[in-house]
C-alpha positions in Angstrom: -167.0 96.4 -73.0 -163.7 96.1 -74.6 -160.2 96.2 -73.8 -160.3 100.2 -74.5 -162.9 100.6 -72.2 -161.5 98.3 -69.5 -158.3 100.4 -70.2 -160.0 103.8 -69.4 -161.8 102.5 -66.4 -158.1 101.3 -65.3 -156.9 104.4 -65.5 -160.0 106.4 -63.9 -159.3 104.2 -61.0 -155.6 104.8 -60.9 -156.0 108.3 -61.1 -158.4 108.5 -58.7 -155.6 106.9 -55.9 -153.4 109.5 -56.6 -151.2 107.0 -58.1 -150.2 108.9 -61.1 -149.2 111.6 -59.1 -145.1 112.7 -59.3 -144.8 111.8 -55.4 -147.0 108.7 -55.6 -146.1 105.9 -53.1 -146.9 103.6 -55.8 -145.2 104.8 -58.4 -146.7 103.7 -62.0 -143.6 102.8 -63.7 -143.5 100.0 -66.6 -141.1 98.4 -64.2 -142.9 98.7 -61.1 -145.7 97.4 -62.9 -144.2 94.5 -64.6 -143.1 93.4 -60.9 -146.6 94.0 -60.2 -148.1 91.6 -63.1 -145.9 89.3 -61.7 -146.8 88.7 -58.4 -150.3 88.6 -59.6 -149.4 86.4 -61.7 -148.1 84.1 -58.8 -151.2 84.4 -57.1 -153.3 83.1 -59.9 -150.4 80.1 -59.3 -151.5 79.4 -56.0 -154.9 78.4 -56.3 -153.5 75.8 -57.7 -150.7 74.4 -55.9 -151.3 70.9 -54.7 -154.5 70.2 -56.7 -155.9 70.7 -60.2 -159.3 71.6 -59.5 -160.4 75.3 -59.0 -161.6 75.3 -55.4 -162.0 79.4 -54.4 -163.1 80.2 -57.9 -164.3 83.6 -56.8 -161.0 84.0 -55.4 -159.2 83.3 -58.5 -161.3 85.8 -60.4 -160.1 88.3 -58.2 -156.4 87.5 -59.1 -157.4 86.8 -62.8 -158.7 90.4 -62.9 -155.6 92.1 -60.7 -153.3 90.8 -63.2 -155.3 91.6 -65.9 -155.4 95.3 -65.2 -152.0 95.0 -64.3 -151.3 93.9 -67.6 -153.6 96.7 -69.7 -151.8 99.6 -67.6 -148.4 97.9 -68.4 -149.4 98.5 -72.0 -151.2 101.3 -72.0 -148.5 103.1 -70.3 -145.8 101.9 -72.8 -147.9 102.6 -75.3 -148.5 99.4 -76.7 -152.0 98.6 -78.4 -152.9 95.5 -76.6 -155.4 94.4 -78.5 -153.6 94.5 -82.2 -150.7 92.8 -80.0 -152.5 90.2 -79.2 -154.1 89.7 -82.5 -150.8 89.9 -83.9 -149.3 87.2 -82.0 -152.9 85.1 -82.5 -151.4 85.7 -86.1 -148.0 84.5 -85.8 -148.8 81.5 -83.6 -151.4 80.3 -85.6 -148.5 79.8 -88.6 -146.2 77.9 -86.4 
């Protein structure tokens, strides 16, 4: 599966919570969802908070994955092509 397909199964799933939806309690806005990414992201943080080693490593899958469909609906939404992003920036970063 690729990032295309992960985004459409995002999506499937989103749609199928009514979030999309003009009176949606979650609202899918790029800033909504950037908050969102975010506190994922702080999540992943926490599994490692007073120790290096992964101890719940199922549980930090989970997070892993909520931010990473966080992140592909971010994009996908703005309109971004995540995956020529990210070879872009593999690009750039490899000529620092």
């Amino acid at each position: 599966m690729n990032i295309r397909d992960l985004t459409t199964k995002m999506h499937e799933f989103v749609r199928s919570k009514g979030w999309y939806e003009p009176k949606s309690p979650r609202p899918q806005t790029p800033r909504n969802l950037a908050i969102s990414l975010s506190l994922e992201a702080t999540e992943v943080l926490e599994h490692f908070q007073w120790r290096d080693e992964i101890i719940e490593k199922d549980e930090l899958a989970s997070e892993l994955a909520d931010a990473a469909l966080y992140l592909l609906q971010l994009a996908s939404i703005s309109g971004i092509d995540l995956e020529q992003a990210i070879l872009k920036k593999l690009e750039t970063n490899a000529s620092r």
